[in-house]
C-alpha positions as CSV (number, residue, x, y, z in Angstrom):
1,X,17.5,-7.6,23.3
2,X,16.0,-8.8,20.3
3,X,12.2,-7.9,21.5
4,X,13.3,-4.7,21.4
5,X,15.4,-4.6,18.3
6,X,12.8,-5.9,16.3
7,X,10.9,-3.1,17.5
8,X,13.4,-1.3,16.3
9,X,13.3,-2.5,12.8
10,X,9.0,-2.2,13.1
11,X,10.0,1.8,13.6
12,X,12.1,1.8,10.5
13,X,9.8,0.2,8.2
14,X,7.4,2.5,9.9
15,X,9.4,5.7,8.6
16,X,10.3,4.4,5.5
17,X,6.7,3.8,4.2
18,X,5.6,7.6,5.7
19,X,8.3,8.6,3.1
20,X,6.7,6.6,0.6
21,X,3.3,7.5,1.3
22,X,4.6,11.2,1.3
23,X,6.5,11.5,-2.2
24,X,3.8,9.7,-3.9
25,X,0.7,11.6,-2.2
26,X,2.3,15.4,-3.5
27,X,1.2,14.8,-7.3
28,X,-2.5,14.9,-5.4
29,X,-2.0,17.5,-3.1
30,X,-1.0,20.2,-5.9
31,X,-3.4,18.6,-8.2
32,X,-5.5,21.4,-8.3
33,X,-3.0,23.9,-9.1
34,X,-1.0,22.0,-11.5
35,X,-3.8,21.6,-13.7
36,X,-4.3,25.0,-13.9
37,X,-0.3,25.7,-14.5
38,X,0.5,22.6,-16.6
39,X,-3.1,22.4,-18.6
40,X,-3.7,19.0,-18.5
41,X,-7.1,17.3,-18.5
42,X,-9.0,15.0,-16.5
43,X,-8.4,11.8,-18.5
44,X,-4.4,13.4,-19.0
45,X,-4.6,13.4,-15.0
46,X,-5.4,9.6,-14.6
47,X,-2.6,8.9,-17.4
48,X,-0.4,10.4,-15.3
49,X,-1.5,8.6,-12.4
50,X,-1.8,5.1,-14.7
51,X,1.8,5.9,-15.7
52,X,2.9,5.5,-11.7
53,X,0.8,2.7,-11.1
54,X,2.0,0.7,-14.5
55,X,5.7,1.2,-13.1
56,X,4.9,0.3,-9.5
57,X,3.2,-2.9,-10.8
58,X,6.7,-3.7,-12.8
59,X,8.9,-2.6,-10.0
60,X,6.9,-4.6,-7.4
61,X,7.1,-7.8,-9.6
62,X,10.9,-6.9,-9.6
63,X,11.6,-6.0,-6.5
64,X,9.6,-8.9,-4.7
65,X,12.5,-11.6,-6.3
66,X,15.5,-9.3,-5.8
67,X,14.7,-8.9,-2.5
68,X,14.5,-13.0,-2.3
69,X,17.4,-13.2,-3.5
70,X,19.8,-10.1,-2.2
71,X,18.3,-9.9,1.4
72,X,16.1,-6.9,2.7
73,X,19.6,-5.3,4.3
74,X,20.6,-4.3,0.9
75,X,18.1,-4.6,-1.2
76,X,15.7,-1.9,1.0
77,X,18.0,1.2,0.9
78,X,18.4,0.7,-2.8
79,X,14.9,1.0,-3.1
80,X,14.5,3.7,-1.4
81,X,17.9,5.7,-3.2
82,X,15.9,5.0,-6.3
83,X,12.3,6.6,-5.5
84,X,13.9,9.9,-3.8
85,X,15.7,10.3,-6.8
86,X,12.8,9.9,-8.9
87,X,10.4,11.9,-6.3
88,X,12.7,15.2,-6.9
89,X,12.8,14.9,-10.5
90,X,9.4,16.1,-10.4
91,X,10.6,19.3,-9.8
92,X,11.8,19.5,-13.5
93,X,8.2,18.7,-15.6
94,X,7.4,21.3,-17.4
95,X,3.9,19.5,-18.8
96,X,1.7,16.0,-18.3
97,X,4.2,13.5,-20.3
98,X,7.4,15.4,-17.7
99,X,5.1,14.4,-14.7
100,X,4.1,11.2,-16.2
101,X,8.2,9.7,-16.6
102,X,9.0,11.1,-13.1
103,X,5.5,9.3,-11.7
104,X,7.3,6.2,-14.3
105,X,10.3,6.3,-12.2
106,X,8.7,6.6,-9.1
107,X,6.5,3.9,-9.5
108,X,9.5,1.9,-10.4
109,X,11.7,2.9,-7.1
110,X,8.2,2.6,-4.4
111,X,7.7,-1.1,-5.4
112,X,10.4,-2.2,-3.5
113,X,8.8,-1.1,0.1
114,X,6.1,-3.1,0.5
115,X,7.9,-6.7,-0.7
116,X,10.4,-5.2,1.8
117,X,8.6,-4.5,4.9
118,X,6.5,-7.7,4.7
119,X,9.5,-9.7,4.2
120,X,10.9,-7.9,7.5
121,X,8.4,-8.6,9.6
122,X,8.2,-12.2,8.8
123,X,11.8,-12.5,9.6
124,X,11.7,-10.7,13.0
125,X,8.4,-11.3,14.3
126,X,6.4,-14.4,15.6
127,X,3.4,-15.1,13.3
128,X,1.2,-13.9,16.7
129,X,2.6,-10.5,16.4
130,X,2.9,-10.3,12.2
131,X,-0.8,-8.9,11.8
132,X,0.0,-6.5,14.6
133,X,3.6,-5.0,13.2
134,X,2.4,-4.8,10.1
135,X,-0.4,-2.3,10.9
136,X,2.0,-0.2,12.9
137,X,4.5,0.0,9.9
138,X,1.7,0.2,7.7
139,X,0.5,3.4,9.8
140,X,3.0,5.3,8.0
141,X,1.5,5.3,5.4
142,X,-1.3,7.4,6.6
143,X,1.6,9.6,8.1
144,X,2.8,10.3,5.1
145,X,-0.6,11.2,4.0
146,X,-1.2,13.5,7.0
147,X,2.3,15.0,6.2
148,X,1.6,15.8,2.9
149,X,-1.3,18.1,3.0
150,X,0.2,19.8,6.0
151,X,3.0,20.6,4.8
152,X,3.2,20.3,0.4
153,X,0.6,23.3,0.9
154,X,2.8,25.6,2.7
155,X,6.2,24.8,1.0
156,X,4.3,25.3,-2.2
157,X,2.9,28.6,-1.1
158,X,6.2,29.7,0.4
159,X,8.6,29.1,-2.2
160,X,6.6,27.2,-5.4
161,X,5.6,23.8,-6.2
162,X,9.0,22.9,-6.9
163,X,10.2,22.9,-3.7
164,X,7.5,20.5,-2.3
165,X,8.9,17.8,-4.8
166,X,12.9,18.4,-3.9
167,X,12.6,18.7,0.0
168,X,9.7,15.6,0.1
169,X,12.2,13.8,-1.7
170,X,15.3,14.2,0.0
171,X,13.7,12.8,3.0
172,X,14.5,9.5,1.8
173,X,18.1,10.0,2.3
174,X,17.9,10.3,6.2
175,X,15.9,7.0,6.3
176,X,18.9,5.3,4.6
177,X,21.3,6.9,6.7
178,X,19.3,5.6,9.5
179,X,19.6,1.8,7.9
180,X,22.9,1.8,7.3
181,X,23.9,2.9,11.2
182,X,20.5,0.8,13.0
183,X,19.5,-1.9,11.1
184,X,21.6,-5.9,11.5
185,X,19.5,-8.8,9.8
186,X,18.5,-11.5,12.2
187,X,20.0,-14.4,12.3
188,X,19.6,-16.9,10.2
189,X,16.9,-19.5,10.6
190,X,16.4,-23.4,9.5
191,X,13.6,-22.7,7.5
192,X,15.6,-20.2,5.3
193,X,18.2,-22.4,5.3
194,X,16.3,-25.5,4.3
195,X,15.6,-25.9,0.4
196,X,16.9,-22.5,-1.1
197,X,14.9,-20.5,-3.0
198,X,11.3,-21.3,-4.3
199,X,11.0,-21.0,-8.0
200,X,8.6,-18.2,-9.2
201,X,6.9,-20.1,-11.7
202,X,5.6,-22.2,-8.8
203,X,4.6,-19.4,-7.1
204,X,2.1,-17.7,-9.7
205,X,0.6,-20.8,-9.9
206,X,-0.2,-21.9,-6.6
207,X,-4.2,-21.4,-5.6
208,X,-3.1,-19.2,-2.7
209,X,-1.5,-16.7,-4.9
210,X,-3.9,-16.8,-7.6
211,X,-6.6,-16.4,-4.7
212,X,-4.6,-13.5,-3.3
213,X,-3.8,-11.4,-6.2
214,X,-7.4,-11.4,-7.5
215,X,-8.2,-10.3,-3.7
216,X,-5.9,-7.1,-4.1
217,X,-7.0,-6.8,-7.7
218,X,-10.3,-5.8,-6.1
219,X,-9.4,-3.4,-2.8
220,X,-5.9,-2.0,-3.7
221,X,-7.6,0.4,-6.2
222,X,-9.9,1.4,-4.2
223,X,-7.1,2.9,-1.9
224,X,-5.3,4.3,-4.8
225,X,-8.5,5.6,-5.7
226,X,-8.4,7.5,-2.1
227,X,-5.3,8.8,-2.6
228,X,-5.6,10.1,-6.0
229,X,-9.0,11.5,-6.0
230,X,-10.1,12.6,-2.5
231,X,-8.5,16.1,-2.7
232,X,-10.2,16.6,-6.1
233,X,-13.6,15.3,-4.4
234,X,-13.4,17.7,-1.8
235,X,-12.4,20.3,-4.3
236,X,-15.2,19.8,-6.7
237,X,-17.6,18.7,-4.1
238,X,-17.5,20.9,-1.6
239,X,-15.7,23.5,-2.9
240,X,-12.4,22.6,-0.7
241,X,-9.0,24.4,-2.4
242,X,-5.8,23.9,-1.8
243,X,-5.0,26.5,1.6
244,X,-7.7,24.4,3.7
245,X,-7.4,20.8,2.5
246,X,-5.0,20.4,4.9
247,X,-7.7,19.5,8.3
248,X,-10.2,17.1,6.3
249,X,-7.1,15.1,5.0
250,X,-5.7,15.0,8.4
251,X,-8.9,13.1,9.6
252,X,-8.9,11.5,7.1
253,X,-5.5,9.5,7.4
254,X,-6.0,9.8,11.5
255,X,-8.8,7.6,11.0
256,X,-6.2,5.2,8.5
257,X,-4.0,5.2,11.0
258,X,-6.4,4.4,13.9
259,X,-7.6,1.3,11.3
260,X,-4.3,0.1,10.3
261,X,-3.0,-0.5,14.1
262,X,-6.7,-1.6,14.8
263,X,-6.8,-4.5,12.0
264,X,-3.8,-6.0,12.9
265,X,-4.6,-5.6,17.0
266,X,-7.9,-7.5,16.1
267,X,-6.4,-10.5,14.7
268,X,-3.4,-11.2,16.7
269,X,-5.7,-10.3,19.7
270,X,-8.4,-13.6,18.3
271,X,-5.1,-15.5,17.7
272,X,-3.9,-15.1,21.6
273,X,-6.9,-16.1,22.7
274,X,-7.5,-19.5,20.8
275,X,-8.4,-18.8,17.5
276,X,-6.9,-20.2,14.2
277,X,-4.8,-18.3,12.0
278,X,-8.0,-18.4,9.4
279,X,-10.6,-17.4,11.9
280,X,-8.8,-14.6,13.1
281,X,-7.3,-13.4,9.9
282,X,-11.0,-13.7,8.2
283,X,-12.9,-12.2,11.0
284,X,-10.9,-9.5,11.0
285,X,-11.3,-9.1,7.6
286,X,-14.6,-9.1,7.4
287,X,-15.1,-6.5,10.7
288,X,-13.0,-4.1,8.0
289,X,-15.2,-4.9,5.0
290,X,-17.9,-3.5,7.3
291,X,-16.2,-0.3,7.9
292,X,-16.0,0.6,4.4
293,X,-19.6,-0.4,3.3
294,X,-20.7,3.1,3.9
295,X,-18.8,5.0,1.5
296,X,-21.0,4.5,-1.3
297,X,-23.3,7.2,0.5
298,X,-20.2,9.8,0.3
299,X,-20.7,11.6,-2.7
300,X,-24.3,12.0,-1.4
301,X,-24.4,14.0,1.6
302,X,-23.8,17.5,1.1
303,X,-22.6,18.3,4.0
304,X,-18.0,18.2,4.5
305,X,-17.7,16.4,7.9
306,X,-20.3,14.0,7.1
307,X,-18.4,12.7,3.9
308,X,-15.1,13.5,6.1
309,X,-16.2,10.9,8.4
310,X,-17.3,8.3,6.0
311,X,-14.1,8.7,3.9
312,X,-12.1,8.4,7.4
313,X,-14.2,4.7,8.0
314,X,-13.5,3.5,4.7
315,X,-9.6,4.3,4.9
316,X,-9.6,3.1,8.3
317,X,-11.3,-0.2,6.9
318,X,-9.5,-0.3,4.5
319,X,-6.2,-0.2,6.3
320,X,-7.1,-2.7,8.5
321,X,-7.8,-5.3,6.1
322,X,-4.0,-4.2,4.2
323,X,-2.8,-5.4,7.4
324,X,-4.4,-8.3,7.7
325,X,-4.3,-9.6,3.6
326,X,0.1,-8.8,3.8
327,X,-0.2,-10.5,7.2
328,X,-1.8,-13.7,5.0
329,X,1.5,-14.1,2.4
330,X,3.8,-14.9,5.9
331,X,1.2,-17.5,7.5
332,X,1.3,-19.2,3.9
333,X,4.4,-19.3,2.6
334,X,8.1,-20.0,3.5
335,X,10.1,-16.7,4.6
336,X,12.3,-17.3,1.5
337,X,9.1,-16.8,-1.0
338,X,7.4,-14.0,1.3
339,X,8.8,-10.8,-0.9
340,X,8.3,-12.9,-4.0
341,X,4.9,-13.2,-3.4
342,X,4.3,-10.0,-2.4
343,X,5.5,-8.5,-5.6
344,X,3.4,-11.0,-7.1
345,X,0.8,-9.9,-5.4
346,X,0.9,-6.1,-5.7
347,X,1.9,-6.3,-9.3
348,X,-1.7,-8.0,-9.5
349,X,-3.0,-5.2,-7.1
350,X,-1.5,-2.2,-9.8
351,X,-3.0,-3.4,-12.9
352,X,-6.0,-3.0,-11.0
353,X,-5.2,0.2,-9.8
354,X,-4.6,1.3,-13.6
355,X,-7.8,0.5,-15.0
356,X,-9.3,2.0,-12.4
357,X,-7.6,4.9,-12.1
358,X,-7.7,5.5,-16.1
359,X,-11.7,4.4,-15.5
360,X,-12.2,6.8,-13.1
361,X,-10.7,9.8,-15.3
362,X,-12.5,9.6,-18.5
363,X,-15.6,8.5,-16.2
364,X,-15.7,11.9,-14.3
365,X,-15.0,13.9,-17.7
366,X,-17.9,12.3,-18.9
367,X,-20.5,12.1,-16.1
368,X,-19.3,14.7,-12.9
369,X,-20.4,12.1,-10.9
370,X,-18.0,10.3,-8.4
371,X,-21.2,7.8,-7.2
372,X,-20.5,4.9,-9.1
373,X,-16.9,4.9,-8.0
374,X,-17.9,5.1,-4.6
375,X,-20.8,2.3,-4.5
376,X,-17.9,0.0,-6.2
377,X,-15.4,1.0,-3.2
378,X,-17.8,0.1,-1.1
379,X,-18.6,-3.7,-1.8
380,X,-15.3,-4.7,-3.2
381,X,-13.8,-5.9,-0.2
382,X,-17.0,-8.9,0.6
383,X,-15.9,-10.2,-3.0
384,X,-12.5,-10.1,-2.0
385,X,-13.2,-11.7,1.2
386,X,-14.9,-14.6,-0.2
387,X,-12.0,-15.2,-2.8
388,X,-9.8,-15.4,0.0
389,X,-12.1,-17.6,1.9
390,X,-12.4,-19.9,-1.6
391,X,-8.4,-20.1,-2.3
392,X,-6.7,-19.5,0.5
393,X,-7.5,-21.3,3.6
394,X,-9.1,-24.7,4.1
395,X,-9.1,-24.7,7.9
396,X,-6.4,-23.3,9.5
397,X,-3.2,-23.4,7.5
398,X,-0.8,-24.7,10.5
399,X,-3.0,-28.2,10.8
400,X,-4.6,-28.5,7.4
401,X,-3.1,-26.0,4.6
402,X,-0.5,-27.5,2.7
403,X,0.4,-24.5,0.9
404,X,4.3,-24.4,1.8
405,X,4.9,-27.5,0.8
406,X,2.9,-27.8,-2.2
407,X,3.6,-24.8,-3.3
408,X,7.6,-25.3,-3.0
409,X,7.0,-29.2,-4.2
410,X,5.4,-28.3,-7.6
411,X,7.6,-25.0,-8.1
412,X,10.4,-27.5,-8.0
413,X,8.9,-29.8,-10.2
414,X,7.8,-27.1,-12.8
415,X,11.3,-25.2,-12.3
């Protein structure tokens, strides 16, 4: 019974981040058009797109300690109450500030999956499986970004752009039905029972989390970067409008989603047969780092399906490693600090993703050229990689890390 309820719980985090990935991946999809309607500019675009990313940073800091301290069974379908509220309020911009409070809010409510999820799996899954659950949930976010340039395109044609931001949005509301009815927390374990919680403080100054946040400071933009920009690539590039973005996105995110399930396979597949936590986790890690090396040739091949399939290795790479570096946060720390630290973590991750994003906009109004953001995509993740090599494991942490303890010793002792 419970192998196959928290299989259950793997298919709701699963749906839940496809609805995230799907209200946030719209502003994208109608990109094109909007700018034409709305008359923003290119550096107004990545403001907009800064403005989401500032609030997700600030709601995943949030969100990481509530959910610490209220329990994923409530704290979750809050969460998600508060992005599909935000997500249809799009609906009523009428210019680039509108868009940029609704992406505010947004940003605010979507910070609360991740920290979420993560803490989930660590409660419900044996640290053999973790790597492997969290690439399936993790999938959804490529399904959401399969979803939204199938169908944002044809509600927008249909009925206006409008109606792609209410009916995305109200998806959310199933999912919490769904929670409410299907989902019972496990039970309660000794090691959440043992010590209480772990003081922040302690937290954002352990090595492991300092190692971890500079690791997403360097790769999560590069995915936001994906998101945000690979419609407008293939519109400017290759001359891709809105009617028929819908098949190279598709691969695109196929090719995520085939990465996502593969990273987490890899490691827990080196785990089962012998290898340490570290050896697998960083191997596998390094196997993705390799996948994405060849996006910095993307922006120049001219022609679609060749840059189709490079983007769809990079995504795939870089899904894999977003398994395997939210997998990291449960083999280091206590289940009681897991969301904290994830918050931590991604809040690290966003500022990132703003000064990239805002880099990237006046950086394209000024030059045309997308090759410099593209050579950078493609040898973040070997920096990353050797950050994490650096802070966060010295041998394998269940026979020589000390991270749990230390890090819950010296929170204590700094309070």
């Amino acid at each position: 019974m419970r192998a196959r309820s928290r299989w259950t719980v793997c298919a709701l985090l699963f749906f839940a981040t496809t609805v995230n990935y799907l209200d946030r991946q719209i502003l994208a999809i109608l990109a094109p058009l909007l700018q034409t309607e709305i008359g923003w500019s290119e550096s107004e675009y990545g403001l907009i797109v800064t403005s989401f990313q500032a609030a997700y940073a600030l709601g995943l800091l949030g969100a990481g300690r509530l959910l610490d301290l209220m329990g994923v069974a409530k704290g979750y379908p809050l969460a998600v109450t508060l992005w599909s509220l935000a997500a249809m309020a799009h609906a009523a911009a009428r210019s680039a500030f509108g868009f940029g409070v609704a992406r505010f809010a947004l940003g605010l409510g979507e910070g609360g999956n991740f920290p979420a999820a993560v803490k989930a799996i660590a409660e419900w899954f044996p640290k053999q499986e973790r790597a492997l659950a969290t690439g399936l949930f993790n999938a959804g976010s490529n399904v959401g970004a399969i979803a939204a340039p199938l169908l944002v395109p044809w509600i927008a044609l249909q009925w206006g752009w409008r109606w792609a931001f209410l009916a995305t949005g109200a998806s959310g509301f199933l999912w919490v039905i769904l929670w409410v009815v299907l989902y019972r927390a496990p039970a309660t374990n000794k090691e959440n029972e043992a010590g209480g919680n772990v003081p922040w403080l302690g937290l954002c100054r352990s090595r492991q989390t300092l190692g971890l946040v500079a690791a997403r400071f360097l790769t999560d933009p590069v995915w936001w970067f994906y998101l945000y920009w690979v419609p407008k690539f293939l519109y400017t590039k290759h001359g891709i409008a809105l009617d028929r973005i819908g098949p190279p996105l598709v691969t695109v995110y196929l090719a995520a989603d085939f990465g996502s399930v593969f990273g987490g396979w890899l490691s827990s597949w080196l785990m089962k047969r012998g290898w340490t936590v570290s050896g697998a986790r960083k191997t596998a890690m390094f196997v993705c780092a390799l996948m994405v090396a060849p996006i910095m040739f993307a922006s120049e091949v001219d022609n679609l399906w060749t840059a189709v399939a490079l983007l769809g290795l990079a995504t795939a790479g870089h899904q894999g490693w977003a398994a395997n570096i939210f997998t990291l946060v449960s083999d280091l720390y206590p289940q009681r600090a897991v969301s904290s630290v994830v918050g931590i973590c991604g809040f690290g991750a966003s500022i990132g993703g703003m000064v990239v994003s805002t880099a990237t906009g006046f950086l394209l109004e000024l030059t045309g050229s997308y090759l410099p953001v593209f050579v950078w995509a493609g040898t973040a993740y070997f920096g990353a990689l050797l950050v994490i090599h650096v802070t966060c494991y010295r041998g394998d942490p269940e026979t020589s890390n000390p991270s749990t303890s230390s890090v819950t010793n010296r929170g204590r002792s700094s309070g």
